[in-house]
Z-matrix of the N, CA and C atoms (Angstrom, degrees):
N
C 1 1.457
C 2 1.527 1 108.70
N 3 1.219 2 115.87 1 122.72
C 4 1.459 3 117.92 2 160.97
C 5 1.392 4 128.81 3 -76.17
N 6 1.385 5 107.07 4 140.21
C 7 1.810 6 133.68 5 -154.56
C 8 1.121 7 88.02 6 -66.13
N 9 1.367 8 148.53 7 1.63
C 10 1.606 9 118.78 8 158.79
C 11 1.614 10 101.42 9 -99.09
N 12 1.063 11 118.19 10 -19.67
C 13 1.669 12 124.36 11 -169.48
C 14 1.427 13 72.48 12 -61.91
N 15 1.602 14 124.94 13 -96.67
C 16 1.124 15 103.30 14 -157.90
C 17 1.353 16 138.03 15 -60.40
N 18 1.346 17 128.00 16 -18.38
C 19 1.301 18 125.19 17 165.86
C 20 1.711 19 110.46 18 -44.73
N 21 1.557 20 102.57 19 -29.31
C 22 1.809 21 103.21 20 -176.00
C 23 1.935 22 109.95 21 -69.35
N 24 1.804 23 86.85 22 -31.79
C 25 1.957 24 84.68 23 179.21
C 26 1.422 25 108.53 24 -88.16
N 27 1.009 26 124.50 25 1.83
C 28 1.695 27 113.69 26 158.59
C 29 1.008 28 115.87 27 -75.11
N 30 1.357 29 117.73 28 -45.71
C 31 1.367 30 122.55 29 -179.70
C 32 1.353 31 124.29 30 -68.29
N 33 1.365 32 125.59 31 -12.05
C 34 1.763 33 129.91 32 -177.76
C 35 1.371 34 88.83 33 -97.83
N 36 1.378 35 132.15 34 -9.04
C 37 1.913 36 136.73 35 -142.20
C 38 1.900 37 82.77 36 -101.09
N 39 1.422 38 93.55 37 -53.63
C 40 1.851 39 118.54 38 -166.22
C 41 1.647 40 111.80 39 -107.48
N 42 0.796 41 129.40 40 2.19
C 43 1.757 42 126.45 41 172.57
C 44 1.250 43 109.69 42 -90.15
N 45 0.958 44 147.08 43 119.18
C 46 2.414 45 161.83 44 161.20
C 47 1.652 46 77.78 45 -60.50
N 48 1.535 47 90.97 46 134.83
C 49 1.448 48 114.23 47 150.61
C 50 1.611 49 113.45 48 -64.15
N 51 1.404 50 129.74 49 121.17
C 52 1.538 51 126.63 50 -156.06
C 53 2.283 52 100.09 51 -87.52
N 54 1.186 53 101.04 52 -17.93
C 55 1.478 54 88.12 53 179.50
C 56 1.791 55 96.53 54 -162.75
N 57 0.984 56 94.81 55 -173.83
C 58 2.303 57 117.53 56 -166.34
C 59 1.326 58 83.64 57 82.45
N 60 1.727 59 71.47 58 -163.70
C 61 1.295 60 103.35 59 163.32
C 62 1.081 61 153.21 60 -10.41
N 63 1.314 62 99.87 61 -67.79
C 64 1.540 63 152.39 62 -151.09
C 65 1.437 64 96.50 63 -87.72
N 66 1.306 65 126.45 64 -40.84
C 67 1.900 66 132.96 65 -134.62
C 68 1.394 67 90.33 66 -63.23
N 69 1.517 68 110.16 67 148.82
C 70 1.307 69 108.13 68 -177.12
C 71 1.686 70 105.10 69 108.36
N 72 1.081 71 131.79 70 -43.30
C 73 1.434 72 132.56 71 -131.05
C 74 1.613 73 92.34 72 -122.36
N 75 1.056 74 102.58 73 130.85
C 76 2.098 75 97.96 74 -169.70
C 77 1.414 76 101.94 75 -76.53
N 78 1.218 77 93.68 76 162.41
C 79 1.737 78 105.33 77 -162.93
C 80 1.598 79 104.88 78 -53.77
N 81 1.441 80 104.26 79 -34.91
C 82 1.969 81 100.59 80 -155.41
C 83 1.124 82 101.85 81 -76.62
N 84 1.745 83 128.47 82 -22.03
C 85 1.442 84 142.91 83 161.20
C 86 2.021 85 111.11 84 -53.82
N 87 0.954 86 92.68 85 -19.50
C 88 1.893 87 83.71 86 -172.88
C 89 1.578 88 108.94 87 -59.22
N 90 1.004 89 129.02 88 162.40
C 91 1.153 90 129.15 89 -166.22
C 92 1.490 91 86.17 90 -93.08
N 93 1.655 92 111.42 91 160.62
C 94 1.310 93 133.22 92 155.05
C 95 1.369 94 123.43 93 -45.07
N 96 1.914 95 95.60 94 -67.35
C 97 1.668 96 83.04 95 164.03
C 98 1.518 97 156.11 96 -33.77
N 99 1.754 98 88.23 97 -37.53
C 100 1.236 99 98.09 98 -161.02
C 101 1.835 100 119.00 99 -100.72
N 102 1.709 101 85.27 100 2.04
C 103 1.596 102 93.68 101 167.07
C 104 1.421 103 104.30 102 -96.15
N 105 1.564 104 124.76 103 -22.32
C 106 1.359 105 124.56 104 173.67
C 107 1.722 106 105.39 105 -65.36
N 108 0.827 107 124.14 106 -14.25
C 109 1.800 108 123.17 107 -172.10
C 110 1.579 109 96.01 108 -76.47
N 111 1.810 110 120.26 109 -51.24
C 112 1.322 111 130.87 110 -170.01
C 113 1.741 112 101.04 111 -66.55
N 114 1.121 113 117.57 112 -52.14
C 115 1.490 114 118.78 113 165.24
C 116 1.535 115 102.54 114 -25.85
N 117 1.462 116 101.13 115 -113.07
C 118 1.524 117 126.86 116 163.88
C 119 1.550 118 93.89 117 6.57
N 120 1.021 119 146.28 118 -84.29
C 121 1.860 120 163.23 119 -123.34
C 122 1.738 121 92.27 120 -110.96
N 123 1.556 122 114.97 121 -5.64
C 124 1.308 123 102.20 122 169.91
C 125 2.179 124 109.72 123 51.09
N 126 1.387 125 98.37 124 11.67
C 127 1.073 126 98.70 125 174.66
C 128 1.553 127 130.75 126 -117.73
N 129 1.367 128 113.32 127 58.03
C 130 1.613 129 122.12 128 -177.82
C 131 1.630 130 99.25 129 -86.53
N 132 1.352 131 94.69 130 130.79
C 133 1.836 132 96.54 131 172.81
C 134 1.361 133 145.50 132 -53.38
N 135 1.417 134 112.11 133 109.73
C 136 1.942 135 93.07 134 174.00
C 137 1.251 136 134.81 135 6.62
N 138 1.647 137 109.27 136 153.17
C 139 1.316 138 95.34 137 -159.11
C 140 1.138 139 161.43 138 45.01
N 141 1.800 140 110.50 139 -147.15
C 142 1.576 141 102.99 140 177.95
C 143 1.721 142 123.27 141 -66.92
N 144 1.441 143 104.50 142 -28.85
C 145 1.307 144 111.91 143 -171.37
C 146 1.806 145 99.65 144 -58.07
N 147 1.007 146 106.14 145 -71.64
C 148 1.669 147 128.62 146 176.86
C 149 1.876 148 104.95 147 -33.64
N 150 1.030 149 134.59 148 -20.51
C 151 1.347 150 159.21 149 -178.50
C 152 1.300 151 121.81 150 -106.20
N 153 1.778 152 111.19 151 -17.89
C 154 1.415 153 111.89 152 178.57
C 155 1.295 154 87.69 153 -101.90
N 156 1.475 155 139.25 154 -49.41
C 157 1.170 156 156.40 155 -176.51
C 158 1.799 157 107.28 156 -31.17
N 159 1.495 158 95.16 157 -60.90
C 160 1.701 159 107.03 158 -178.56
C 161 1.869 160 120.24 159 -65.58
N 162 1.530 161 92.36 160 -18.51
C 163 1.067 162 96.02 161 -172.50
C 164 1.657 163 112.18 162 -98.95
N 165 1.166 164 108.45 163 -20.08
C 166 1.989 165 117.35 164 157.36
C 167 1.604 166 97.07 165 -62.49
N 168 0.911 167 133.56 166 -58.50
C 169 1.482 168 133.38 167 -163.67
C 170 1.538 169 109.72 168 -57.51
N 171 1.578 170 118.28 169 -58.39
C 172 1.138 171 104.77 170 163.47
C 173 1.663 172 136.27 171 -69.37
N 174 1.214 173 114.67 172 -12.65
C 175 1.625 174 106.77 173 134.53
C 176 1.193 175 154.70 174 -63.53
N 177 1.539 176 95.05 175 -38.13
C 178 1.738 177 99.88 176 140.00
C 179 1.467 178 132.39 177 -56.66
N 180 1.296 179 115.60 178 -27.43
C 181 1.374 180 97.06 179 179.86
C 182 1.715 181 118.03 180 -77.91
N 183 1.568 182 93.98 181 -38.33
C 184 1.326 183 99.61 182 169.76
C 185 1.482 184 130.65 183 -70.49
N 186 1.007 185 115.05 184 -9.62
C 187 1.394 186 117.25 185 -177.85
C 188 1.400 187 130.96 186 85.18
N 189 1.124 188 91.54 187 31.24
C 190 1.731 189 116.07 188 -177.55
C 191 1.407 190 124.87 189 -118.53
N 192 1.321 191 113.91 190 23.13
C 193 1.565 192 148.66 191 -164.15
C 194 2.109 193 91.69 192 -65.48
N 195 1.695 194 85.19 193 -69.40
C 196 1.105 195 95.44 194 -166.76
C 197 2.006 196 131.82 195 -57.34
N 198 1.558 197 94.31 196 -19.14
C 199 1.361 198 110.62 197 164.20
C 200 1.803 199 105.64 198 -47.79
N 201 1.356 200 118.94 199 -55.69
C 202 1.531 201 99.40 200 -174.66
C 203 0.837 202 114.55 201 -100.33
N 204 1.656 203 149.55 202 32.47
C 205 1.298 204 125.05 203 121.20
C 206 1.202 205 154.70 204 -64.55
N 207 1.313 206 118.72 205 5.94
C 208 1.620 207 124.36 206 160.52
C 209 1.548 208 104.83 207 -84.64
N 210 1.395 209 127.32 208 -2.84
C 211 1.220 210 118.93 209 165.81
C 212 1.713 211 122.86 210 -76.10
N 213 1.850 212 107.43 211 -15.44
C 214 1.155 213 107.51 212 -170.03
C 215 1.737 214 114.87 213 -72.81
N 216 1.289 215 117.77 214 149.86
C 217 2.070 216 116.77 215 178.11
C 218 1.225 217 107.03 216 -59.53
């Protein structure tokens, strides 16, 4: 695995969702659904956030969610 790959799963492990719903709630915690809505709506946010976002989702789909939560504090 390359040192930014994982620098990216610390960061979905350790990054707060910054606003919705959700805010508060670390990225790898977001529900499935509700990153499938941003899909769908073609509307995941700028930047890195929008990029950490896509990249929880496709661990969720695959089922590899649970790999980065023993990374969380």
């Amino acid at each position: 695995m390359l040192e930014s790959e994982k620098l990216n799963l610390l960061k979905i492990a350790r990054t707060p969702m910054p606003f919705g719903k959700y805010q508060g709630r670390m990225l790898v915690d977001l529900p499935e659904e509700y990153l499938l809505w941003f899909q769908r709506n073609d509307s995941f946010p700028k930047g890195e956030l929008g990029r950490l976002m896509q990249i929880v989702l496709e661990l969720k789909v695959e089922g590899l969610n649970a790999l980065v939560k023993p990374l969380k504090r």
